[in-house]
Residue frames as qw, qx, qy, qz and C-alpha x, y, z in Angstrom:
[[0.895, 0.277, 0.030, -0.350, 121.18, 77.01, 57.50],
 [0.577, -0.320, 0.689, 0.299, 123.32, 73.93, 57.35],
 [0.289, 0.732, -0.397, -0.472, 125.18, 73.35, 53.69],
 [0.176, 0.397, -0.899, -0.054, 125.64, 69.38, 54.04],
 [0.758, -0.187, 0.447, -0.436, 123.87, 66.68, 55.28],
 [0.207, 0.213, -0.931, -0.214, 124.59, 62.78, 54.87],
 [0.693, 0.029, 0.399, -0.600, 121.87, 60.25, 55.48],
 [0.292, 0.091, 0.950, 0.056, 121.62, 55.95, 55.10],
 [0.762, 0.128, -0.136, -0.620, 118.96, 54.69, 52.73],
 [0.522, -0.158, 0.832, -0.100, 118.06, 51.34, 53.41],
 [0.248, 0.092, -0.806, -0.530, 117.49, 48.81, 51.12],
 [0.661, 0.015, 0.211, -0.720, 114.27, 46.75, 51.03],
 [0.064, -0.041, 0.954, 0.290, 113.12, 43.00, 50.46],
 [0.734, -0.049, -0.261, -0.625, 109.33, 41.81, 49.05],
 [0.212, -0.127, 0.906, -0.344, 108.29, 39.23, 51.88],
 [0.522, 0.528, 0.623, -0.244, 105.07, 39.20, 49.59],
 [0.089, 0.443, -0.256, -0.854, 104.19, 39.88, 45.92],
 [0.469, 0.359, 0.804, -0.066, 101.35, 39.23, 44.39],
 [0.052, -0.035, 0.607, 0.792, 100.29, 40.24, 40.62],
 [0.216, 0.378, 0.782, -0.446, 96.67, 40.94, 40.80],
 [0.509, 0.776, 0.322, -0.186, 95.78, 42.97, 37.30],
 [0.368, 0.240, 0.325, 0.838, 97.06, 44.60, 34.16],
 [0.026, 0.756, 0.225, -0.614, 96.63, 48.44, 34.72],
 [0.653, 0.591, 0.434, 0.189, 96.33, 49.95, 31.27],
 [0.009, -0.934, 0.354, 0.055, 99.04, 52.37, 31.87],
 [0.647, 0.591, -0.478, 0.049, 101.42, 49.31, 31.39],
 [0.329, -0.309, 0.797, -0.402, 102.06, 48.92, 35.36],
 [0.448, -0.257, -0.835, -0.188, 100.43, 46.21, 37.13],
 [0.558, -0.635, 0.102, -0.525, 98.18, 45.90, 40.13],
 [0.518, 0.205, -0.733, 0.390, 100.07, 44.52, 43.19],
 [0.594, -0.718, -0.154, -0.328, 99.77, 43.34, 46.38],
 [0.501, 0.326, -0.626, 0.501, 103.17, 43.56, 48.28],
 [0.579, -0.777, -0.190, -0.159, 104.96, 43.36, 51.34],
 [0.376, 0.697, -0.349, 0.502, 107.74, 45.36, 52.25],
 [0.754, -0.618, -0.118, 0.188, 110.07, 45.19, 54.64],
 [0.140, 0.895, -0.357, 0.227, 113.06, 47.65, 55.11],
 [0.888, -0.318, -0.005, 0.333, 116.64, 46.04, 56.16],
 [0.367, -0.869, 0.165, 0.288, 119.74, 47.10, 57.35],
 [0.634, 0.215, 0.438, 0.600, 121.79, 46.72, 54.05],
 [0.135, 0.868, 0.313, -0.362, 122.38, 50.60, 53.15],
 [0.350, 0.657, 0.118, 0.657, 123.53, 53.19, 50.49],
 [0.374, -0.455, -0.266, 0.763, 125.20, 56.35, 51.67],
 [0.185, 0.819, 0.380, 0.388, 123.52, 59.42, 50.14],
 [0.342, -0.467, -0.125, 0.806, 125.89, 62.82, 50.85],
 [0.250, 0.804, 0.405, 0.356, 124.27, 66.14, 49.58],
 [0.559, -0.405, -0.130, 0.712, 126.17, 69.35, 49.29],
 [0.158, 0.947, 0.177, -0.218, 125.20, 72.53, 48.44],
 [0.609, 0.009, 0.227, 0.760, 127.65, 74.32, 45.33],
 [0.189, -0.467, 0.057, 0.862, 127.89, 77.43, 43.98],
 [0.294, 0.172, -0.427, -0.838, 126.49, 77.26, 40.70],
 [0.618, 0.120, 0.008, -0.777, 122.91, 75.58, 39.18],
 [0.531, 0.397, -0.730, -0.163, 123.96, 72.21, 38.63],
 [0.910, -0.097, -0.080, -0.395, 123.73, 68.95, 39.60],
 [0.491, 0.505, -0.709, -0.037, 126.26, 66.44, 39.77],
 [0.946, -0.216, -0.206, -0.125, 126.27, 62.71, 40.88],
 [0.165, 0.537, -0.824, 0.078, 129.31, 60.80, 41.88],
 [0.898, -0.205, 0.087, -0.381, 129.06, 57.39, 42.79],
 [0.418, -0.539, 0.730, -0.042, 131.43, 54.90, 44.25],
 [0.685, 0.079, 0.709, 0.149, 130.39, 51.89, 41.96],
 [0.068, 0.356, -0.412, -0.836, 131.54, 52.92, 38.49],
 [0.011, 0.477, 0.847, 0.235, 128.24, 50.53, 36.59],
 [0.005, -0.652, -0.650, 0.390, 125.97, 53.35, 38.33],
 [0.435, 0.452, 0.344, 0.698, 125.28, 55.94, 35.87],
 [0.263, -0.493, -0.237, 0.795, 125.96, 59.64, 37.37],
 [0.035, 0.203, 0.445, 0.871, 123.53, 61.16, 34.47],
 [0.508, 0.119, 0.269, -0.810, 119.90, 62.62, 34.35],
 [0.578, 0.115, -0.789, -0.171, 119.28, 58.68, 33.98],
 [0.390, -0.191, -0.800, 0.414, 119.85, 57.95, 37.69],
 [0.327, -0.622, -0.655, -0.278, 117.08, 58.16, 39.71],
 [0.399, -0.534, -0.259, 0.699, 118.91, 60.25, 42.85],
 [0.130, -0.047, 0.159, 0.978, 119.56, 62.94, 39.98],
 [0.231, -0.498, -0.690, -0.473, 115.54, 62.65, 38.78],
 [0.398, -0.794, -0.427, 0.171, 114.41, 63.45, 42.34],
 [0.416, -0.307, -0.039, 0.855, 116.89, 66.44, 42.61],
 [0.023, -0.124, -0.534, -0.836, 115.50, 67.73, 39.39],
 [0.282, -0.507, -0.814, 0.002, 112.35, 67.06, 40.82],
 [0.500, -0.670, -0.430, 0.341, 112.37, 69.21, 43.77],
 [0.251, -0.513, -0.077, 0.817, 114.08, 72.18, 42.22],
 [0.193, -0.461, -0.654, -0.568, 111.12, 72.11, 39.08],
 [0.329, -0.626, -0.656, -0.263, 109.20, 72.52, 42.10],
 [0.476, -0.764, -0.151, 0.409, 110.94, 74.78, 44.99],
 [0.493, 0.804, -0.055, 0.328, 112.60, 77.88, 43.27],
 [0.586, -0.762, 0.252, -0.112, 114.35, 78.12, 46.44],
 [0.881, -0.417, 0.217, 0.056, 116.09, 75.30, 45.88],
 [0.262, 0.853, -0.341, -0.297, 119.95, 75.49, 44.31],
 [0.605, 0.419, -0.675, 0.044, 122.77, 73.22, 42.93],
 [0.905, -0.345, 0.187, -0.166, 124.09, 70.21, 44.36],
 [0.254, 0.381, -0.887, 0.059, 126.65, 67.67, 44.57],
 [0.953, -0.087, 0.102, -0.272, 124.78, 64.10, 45.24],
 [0.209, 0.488, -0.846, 0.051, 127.82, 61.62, 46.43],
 [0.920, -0.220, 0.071, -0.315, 126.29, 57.72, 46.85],
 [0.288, -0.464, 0.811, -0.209, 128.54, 55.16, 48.61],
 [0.717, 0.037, -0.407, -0.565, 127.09, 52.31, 46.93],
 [0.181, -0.246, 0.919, -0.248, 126.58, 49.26, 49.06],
 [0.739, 0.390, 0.422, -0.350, 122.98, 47.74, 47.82],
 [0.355, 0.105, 0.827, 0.423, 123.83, 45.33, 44.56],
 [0.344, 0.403, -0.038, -0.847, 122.33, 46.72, 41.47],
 [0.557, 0.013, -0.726, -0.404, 119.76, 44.39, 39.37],
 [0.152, 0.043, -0.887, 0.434, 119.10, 42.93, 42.79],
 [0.372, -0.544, -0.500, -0.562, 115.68, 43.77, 43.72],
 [0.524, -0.272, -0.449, 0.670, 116.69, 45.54, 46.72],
 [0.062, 0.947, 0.247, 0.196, 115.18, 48.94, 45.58],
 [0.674, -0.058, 0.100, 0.730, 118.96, 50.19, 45.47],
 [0.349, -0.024, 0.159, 0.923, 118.19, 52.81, 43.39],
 [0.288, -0.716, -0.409, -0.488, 114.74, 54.04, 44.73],
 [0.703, -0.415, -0.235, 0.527, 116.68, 54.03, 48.34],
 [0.593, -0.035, 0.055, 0.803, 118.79, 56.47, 46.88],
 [0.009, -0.509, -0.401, -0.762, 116.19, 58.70, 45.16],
 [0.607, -0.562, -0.560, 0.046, 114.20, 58.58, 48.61],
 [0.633, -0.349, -0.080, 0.686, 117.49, 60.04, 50.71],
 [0.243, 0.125, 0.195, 0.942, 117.77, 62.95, 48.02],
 [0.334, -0.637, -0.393, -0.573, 113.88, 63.97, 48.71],
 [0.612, -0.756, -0.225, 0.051, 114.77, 63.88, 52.09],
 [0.487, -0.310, -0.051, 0.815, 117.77, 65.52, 52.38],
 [0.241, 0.214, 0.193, 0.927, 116.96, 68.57, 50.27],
 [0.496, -0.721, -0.395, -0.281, 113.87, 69.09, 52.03],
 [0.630, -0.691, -0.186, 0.301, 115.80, 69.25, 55.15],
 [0.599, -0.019, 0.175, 0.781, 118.83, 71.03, 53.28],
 [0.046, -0.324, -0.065, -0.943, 116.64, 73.79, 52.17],
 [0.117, 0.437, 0.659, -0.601, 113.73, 73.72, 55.21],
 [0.218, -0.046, -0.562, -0.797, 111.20, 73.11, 52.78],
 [0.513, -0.082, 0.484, -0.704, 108.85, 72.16, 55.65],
 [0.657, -0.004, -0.588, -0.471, 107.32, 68.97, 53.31],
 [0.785, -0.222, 0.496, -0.297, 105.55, 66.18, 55.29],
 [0.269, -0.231, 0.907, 0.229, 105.95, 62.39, 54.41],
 [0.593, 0.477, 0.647, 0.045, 102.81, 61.99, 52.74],
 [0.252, 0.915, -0.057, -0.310, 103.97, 65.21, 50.40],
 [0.098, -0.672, 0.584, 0.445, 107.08, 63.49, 49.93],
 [0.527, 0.037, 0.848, 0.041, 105.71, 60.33, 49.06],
 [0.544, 0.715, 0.325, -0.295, 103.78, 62.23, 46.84],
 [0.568, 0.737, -0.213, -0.297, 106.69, 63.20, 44.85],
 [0.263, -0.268, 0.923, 0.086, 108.24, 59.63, 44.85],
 [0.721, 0.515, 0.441, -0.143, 105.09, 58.62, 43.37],
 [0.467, 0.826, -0.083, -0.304, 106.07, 60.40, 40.45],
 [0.182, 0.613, -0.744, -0.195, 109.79, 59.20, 39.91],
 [0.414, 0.215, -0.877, -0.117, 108.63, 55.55, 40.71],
 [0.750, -0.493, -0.320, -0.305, 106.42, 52.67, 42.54],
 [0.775, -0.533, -0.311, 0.137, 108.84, 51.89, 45.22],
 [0.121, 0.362, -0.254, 0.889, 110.69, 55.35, 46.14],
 [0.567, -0.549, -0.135, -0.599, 107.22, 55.87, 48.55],
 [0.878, -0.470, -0.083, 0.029, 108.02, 52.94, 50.76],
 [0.723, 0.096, -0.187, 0.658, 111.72, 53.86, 50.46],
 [0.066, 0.628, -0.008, 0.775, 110.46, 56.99, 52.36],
 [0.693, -0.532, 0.047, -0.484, 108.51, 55.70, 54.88],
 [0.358, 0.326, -0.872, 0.070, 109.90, 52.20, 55.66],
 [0.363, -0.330, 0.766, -0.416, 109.85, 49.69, 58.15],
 [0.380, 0.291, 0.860, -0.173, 106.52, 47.04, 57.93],
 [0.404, 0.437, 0.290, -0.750, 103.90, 47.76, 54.96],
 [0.516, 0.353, 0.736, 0.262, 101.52, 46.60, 52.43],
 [0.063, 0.293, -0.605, -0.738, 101.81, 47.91, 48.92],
 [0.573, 0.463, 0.671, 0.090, 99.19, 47.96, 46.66],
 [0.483, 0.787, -0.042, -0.381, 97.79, 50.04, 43.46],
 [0.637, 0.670, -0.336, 0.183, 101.13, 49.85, 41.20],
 [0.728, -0.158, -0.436, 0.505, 103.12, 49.85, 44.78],
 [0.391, 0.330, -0.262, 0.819, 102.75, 52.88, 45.58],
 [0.550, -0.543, 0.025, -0.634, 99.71, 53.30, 48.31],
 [0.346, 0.046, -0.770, 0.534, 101.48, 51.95, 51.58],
 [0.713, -0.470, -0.252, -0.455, 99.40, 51.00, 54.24],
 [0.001, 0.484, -0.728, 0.485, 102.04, 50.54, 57.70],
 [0.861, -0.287, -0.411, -0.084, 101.73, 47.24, 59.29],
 [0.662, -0.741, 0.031, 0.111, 102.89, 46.50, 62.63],
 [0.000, 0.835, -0.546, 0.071, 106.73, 46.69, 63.16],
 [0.952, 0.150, -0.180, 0.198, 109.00, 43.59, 62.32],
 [0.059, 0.963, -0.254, 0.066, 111.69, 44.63, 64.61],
 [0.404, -0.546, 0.734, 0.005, 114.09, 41.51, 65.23],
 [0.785, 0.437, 0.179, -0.401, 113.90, 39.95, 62.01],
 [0.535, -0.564, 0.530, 0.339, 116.74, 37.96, 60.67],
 [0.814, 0.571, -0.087, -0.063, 117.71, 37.37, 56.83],
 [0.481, -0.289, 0.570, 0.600, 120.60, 36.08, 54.77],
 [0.549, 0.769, 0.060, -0.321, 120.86, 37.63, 51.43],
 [0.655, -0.223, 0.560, 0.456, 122.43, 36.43, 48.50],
 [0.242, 0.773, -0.182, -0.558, 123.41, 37.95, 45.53],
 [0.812, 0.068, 0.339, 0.470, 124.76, 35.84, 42.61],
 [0.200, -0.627, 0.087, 0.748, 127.30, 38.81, 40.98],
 [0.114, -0.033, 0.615, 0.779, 126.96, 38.32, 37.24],
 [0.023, 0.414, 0.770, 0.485, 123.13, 38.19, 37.33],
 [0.061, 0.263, 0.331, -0.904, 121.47, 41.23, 37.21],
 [0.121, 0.645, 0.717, 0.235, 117.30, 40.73, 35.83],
 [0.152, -0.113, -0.205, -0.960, 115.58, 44.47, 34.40],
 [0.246, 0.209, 0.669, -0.669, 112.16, 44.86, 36.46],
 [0.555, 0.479, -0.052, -0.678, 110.62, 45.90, 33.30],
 [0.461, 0.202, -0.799, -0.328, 111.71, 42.79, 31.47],
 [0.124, 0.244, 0.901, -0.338, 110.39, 40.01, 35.01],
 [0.323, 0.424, 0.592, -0.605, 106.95, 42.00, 34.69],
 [0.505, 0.471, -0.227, -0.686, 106.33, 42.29, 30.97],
 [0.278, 0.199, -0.912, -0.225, 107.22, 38.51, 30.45],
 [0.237, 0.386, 0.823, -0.341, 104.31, 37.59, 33.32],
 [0.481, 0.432, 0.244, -0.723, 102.62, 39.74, 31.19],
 [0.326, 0.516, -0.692, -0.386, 103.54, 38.11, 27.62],
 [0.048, 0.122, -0.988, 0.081, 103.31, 34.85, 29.11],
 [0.595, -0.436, -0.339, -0.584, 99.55, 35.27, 30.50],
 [0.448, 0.047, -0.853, 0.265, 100.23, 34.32, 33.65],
 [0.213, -0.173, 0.394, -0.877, 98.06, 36.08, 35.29],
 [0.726, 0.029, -0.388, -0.567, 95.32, 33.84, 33.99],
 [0.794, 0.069, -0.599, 0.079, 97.23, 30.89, 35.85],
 [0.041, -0.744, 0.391, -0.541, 97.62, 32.43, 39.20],
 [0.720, -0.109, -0.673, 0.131, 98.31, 30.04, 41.88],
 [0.235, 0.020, -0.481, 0.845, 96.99, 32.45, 44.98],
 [0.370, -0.219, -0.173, -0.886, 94.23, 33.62, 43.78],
 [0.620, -0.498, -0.052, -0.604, 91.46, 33.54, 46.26],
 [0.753, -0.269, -0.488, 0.350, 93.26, 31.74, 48.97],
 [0.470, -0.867, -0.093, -0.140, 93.48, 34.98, 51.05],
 [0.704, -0.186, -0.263, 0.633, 97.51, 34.44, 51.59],
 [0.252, 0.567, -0.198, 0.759, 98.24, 38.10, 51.32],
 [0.499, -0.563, -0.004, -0.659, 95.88, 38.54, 54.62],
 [0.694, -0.715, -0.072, -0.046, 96.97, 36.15, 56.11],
 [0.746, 0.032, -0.249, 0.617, 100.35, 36.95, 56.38],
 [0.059, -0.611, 0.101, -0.783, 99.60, 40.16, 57.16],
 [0.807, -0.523, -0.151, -0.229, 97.70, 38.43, 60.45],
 [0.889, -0.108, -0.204, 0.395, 101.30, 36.73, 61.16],
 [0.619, 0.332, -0.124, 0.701, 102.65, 39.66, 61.13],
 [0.479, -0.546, -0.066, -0.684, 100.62, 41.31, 63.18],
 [0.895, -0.286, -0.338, 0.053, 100.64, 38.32, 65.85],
 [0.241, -0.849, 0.361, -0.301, 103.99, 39.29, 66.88],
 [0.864, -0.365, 0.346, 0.001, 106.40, 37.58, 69.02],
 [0.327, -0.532, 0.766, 0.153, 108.67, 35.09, 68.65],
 [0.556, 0.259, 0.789, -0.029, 106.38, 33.06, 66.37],
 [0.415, 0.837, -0.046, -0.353, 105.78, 35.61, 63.70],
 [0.221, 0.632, -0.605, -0.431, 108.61, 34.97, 61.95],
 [0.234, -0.108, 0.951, 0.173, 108.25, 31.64, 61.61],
 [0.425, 0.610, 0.563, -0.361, 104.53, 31.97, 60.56],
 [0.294, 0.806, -0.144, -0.493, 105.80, 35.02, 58.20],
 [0.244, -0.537, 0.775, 0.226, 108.24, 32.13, 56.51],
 [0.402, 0.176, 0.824, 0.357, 105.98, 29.92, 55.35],
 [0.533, 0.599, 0.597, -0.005, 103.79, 31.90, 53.78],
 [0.103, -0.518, 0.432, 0.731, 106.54, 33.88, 51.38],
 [0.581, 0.576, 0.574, 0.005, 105.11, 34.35, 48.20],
 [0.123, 0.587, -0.350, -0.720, 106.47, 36.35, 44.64],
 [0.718, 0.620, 0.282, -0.144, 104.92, 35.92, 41.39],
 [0.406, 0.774, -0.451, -0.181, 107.84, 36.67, 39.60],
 [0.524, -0.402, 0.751, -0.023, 109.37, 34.06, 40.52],
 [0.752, 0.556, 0.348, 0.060, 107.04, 32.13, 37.59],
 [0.567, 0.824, -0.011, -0.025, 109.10, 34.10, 35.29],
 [0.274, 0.707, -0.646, 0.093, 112.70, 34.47, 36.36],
 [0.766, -0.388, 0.482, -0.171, 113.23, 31.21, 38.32],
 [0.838, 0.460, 0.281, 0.088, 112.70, 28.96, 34.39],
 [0.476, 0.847, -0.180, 0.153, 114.99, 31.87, 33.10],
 [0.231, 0.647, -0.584, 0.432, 117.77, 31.55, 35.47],
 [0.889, -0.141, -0.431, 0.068, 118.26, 28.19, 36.96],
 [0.593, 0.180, -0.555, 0.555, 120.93, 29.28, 38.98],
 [0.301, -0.256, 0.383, -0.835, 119.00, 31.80, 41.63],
 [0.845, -0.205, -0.361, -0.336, 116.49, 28.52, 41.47],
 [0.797, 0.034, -0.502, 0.333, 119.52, 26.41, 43.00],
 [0.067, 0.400, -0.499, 0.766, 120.57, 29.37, 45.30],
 [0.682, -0.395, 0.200, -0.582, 116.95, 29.31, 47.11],
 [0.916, 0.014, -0.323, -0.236, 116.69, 25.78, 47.05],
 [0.652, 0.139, -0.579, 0.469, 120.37, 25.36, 48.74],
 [0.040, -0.374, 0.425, -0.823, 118.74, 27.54, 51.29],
 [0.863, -0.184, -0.044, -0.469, 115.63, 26.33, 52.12],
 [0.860, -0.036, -0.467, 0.201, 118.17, 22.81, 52.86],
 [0.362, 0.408, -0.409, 0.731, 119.73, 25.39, 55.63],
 [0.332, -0.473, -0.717, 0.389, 117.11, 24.65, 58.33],
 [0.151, 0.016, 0.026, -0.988, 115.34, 28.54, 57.32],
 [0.304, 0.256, 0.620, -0.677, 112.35, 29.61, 57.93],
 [0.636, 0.679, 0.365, 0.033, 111.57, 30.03, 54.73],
 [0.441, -0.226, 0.544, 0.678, 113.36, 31.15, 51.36],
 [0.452, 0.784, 0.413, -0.100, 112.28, 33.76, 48.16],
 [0.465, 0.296, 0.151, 0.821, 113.78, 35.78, 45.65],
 [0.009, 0.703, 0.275, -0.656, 112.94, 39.72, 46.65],
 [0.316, 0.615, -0.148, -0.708, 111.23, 41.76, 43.94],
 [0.899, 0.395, -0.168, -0.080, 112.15, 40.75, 40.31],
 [0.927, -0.060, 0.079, 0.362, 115.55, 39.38, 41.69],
 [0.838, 0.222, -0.496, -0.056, 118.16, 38.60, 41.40],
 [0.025, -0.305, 0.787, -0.536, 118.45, 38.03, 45.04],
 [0.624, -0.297, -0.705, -0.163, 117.57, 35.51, 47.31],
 [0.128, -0.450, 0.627, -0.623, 116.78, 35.41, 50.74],
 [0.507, -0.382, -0.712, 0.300, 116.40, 32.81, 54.12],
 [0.566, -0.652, 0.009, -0.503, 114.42, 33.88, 57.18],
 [0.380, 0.113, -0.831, 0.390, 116.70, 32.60, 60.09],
 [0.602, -0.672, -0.429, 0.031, 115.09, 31.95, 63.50],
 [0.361, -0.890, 0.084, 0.265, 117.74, 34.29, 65.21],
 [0.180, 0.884, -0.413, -0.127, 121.04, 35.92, 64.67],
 [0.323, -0.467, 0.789, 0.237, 123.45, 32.96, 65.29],
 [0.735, 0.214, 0.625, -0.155, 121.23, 30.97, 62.89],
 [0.413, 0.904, -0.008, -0.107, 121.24, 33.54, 60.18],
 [0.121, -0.769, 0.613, 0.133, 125.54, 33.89, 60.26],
 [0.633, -0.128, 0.763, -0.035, 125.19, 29.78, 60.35],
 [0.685, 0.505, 0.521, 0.064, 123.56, 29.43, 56.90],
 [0.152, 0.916, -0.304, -0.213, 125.73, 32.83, 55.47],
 [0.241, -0.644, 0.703, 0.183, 128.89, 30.97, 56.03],
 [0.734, 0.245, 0.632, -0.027, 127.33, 27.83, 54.43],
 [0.619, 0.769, 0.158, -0.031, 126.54, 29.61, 51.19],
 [0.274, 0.901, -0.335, -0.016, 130.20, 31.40, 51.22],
 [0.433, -0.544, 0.701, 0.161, 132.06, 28.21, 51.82],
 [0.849, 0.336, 0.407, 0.017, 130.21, 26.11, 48.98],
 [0.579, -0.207, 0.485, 0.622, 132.50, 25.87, 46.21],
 [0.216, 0.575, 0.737, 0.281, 129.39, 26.22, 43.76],
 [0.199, -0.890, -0.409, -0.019, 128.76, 29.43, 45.41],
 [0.584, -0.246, 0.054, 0.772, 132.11, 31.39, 45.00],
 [0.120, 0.321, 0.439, 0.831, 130.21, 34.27, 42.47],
 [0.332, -0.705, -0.613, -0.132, 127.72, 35.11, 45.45],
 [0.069, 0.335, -0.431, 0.835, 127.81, 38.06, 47.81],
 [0.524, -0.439, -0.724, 0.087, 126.20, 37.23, 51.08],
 [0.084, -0.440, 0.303, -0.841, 124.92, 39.52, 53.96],
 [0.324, -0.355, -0.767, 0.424, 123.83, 38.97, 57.38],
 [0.162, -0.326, 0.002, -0.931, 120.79, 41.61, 57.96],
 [0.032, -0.378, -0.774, 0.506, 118.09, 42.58, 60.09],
 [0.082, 0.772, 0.562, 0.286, 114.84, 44.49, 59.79],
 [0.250, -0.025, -0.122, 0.960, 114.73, 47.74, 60.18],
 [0.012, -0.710, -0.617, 0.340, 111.57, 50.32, 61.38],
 [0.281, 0.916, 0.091, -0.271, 112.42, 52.95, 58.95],
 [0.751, 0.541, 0.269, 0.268, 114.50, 53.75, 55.71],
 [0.577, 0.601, 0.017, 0.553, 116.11, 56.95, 56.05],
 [0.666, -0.725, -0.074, 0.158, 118.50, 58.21, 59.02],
 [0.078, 0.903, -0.423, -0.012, 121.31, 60.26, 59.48],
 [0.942, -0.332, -0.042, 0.036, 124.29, 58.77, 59.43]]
């Protein structure tokens, strides 16, 4: 029985997000779309000697307590597999935290799969998803990856076709990092659901349709019709991720959105030299010297050796 195992978690953007209820547990109802990209965390798991846990993590901001969400799923899984023993959980951080990148559901994701495979605990993926449900709404799709719509709270994935040559630029401004629970309790605070500016126009469907279509034309379909409801809330609050999109969208993209509750942006390029073309833009502006910028692609699944 192998004693190690290392294994990428990808990060994720929200090429959709619609707000569609207050659930009376405090979530909401959503209607996303997810899309898994090649921006990753490293997740090493090592078997120790004694009963313990222990994190490490390369970015010292990430908190290596029973806080962080990699330790939560450990704890998980050995509440539930007496089988299973200590650990050492080392993450390489490369996903931006605050970023709505599902950084740290990536991470949690990687540790249900590795210790499953570390102790041949034989779970399927809809078992694991099951216990990602529990630690959070988007750990499921950070199990499954690639193409899918999100609904309930986010956690009942439905797998849409594969997006497999999909081009982004992502931008990060570094000082601003936005608390999911604060974007989604102000739409709630605010009433905005009452004001929705989607409702019954059918976009979620039909972007699913674009995406589905395929081709070379999909993405450009899938571009205009980006959509996030948070946006209403953190755009007003933070002018500056307004100006980021806005200096994209002037970058000949397909289209331009924050992902999740922020505080990234992203551009849809038409291909790879297009994508690199509008990167270098953002990291030469003067204005734009506090940004971290990546050149990614889609990806067809979330978690791989690596």
């Amino acid at each position: 029985m192998i004693s190690r195992i290392s294994l990428k978690a990808a990060a994720k953007v929200n090429l959709y997000l619609e707000i569609t209820g207050n659930r009376p547990d405090n979530y909401h109802e959503l209607v996303m779309i997810l899309q898994s990209i090649d921006l990753c965390d490293r997740v090493d798991i090592r078997k120790i000697g004694t009963d313990e846990i222990q994190i490490t993590c390369s970015n010292p901001e990430v908190p290596c307590d029973r806080t962080n969400l990699a330790y939560k799923a450990a704890a998980l899984l050995k509440k539930s597999f007496p089988d299973v023993g200590g650990m050492e959980i080392s993450i390489d951080k490369q996903i931006p935290m605050g970023a709505g990148l599902a950084g740290g559901s990536a991470d949690a994701a990687a540790v249900l799969v590795g210790i499953d495979r570390l102790w041949d605990l034989g779970l399927t993926k809809s078992e694991l998803c099951d216990f990602a449900a529990q630690l959070g709404s988007d750990i499921p799709f950070c199990i499954s990856g690639g193409t899918a719509l999100a609904t309930g709270r986010g956690e009942i994935l439905s797998p849409l076709p594969d997006l497999t040559d999909l081009f982004l630029v992502i931008c990060k401004p570094r000082q601003i990092a936005i608390s999911t629970v604060w974007a989604y309790q102000t739409f709630r605070s605010q009433n905005l659901l009452a004001t929705s500016q989607v409702k019954d126009q059918n976009l979620s469907s039909q972007i699913v349709t674009a995406i589905a279509s395929g081709g070379e034309a999909a993405a450009v379909k899938i571009g205009r019709l980006l959509y996030n409801d948070l946006e209403r809330v953190v755009l007003p609050e933070y002018p500056a991720i307004a100006e980021l999109k806005q200096k994209l969208l002037d970058q000949e993209c397909l289209g331009a959105m924050m992902s999740g509750s922020g505080s990234t942006v992203f551009a849809i390029a038409s291909d790879l030299e297009r994508a690199e073309i509008i990167a270098e833009f953002i990291k030469q502006d003067p204005n734009s010297s506090a940004i971290d910028v990546w050149v990614v692609k889609s990806l067809v699944r979330s978690i791989f050796d690596a």
